[in-house]
C-alpha positions as CSV (number, residue, x, y, z in Angstrom):
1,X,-2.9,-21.1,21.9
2,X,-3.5,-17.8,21.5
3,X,-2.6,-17.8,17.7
4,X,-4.1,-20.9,17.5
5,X,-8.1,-19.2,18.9
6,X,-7.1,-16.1,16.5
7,X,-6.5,-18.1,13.4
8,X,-9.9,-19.9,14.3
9,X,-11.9,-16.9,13.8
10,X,-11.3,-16.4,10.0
11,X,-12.4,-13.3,8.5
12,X,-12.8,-12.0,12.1
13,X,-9.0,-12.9,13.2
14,X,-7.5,-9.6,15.1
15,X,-4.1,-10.3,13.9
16,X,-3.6,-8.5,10.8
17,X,0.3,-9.6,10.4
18,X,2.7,-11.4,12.4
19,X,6.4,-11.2,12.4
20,X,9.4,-13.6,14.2
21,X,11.7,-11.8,16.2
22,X,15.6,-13.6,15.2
23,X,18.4,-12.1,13.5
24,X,18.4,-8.2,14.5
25,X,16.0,-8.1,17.0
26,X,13.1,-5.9,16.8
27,X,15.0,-3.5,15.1
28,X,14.4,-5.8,12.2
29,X,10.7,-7.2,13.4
30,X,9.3,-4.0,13.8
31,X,10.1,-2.1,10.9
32,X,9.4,-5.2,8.4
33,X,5.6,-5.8,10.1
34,X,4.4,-2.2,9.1
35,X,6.7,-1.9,5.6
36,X,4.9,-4.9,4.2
37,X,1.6,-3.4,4.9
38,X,3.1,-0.2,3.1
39,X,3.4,1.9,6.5
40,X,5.3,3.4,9.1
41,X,5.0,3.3,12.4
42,X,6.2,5.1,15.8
43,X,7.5,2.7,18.9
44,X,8.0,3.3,22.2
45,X,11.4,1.5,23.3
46,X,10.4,1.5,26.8
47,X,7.3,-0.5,26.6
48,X,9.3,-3.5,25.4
49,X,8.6,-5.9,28.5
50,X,12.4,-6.8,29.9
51,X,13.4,-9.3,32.1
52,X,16.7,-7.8,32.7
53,X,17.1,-4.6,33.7
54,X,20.0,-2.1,33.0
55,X,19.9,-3.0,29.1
56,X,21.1,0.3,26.9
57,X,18.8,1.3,24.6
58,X,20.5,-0.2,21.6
59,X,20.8,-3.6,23.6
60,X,16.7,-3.5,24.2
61,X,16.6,-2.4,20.4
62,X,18.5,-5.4,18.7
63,X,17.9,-8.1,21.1
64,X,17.9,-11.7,19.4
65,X,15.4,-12.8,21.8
66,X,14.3,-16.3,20.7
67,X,10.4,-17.7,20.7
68,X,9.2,-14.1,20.4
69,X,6.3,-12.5,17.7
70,X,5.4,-8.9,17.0
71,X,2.0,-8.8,16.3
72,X,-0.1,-6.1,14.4
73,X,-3.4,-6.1,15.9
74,X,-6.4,-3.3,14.8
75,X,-7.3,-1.1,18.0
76,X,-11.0,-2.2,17.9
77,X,-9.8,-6.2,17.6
78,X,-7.6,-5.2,20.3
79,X,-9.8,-5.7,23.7
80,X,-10.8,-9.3,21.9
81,X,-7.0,-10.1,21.5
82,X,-6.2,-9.5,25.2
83,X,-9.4,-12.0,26.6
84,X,-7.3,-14.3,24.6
85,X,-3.9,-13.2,26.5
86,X,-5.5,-13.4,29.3
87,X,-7.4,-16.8,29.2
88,X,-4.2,-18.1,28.2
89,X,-2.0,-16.5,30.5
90,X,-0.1,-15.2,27.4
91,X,1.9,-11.9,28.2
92,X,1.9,-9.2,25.2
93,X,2.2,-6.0,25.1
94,X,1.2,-2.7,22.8
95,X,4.8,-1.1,21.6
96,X,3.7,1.3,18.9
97,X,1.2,2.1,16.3
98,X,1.4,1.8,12.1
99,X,1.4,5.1,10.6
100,X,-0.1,6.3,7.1
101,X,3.3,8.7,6.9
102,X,6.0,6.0,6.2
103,X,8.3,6.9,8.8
104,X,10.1,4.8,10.9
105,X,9.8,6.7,14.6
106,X,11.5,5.3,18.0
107,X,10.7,6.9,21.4
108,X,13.0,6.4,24.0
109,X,11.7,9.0,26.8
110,X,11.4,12.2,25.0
111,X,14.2,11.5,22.6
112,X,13.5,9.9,19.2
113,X,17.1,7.9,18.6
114,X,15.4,6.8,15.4
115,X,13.6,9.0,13.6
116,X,14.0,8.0,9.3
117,X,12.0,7.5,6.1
118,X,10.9,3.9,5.6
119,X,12.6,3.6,2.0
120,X,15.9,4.4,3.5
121,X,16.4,1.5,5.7
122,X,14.1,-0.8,3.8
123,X,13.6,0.2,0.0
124,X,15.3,2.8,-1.6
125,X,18.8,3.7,0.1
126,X,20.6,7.1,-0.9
127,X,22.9,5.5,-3.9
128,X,26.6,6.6,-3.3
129,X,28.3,8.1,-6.4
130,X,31.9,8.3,-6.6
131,X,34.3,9.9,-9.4
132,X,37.1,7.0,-10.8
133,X,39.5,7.7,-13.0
134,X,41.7,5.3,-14.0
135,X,45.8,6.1,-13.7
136,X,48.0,4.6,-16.1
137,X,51.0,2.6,-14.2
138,X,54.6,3.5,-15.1
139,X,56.6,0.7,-16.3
């Protein structure tokens, strides 16, 4: 419902992208959301609302949580996009924020277990060169 009263605001729509959470987690919904929008972003890993606690942080991380969305939502839409939470009873909550510095940043406390360009992990990985020679076989 809450996508639903979004969508029906057209041009004045709050979400600016939306993302499934499957395969990988958020480690993989995350960093996709802000990369197509050309961006990085830093995220706080213990904002991530948990049911369960106890998880380690690379559990809460890669999660395959099913029937989830990660949402990118402009800070002044964002008071408008909790009324709609809230009428509908819809629990969200803010993890991070897109960055102009494309930069992939993950807080966990005052450690940043993630802390890499953008391109690495979703563009341009360091290309591995490796020296073959070829060795003739006797017989």
């Amino acid at each position: 419902e809450v996508i639903i009263h979004c969508w029906g605001l057209g041009a004045d729509n709050p979400v600016l992208a939306i993302h499934d959470v499957g395969a990988g987690g958020i480690s993989n919904a995350f960093p996709e959301l802000v990369n197509d929008a050309g961006r990085g972003a830093r995220f706080d890993l213990r904002k991530v609302p948990l049911e369960e606690s106890g998880l380690a942080p690379k559990e809460i991380w890669c999660n395959e949580s099913q029937e989830r969305y990660v949402l990118a939502i402009a800070p002044e839409s964002l008071e408008l996009f909790k009324s709609f939470c809230e009428r509908e009873r819809c629990p969200f909550a803010v993890i991070g924020v897109a960055t102009e510095a494309r930069e992939l940043k993950l807080a966990d406390g005052d450690e940043f277990p993630i802390d890499m360009p953008m391109d690495v992990l979703l563009g341009k990985p360091p290309k591995t060169h490796r020296n073959v020679t070829r060795v003739a076989r006797d017989g």
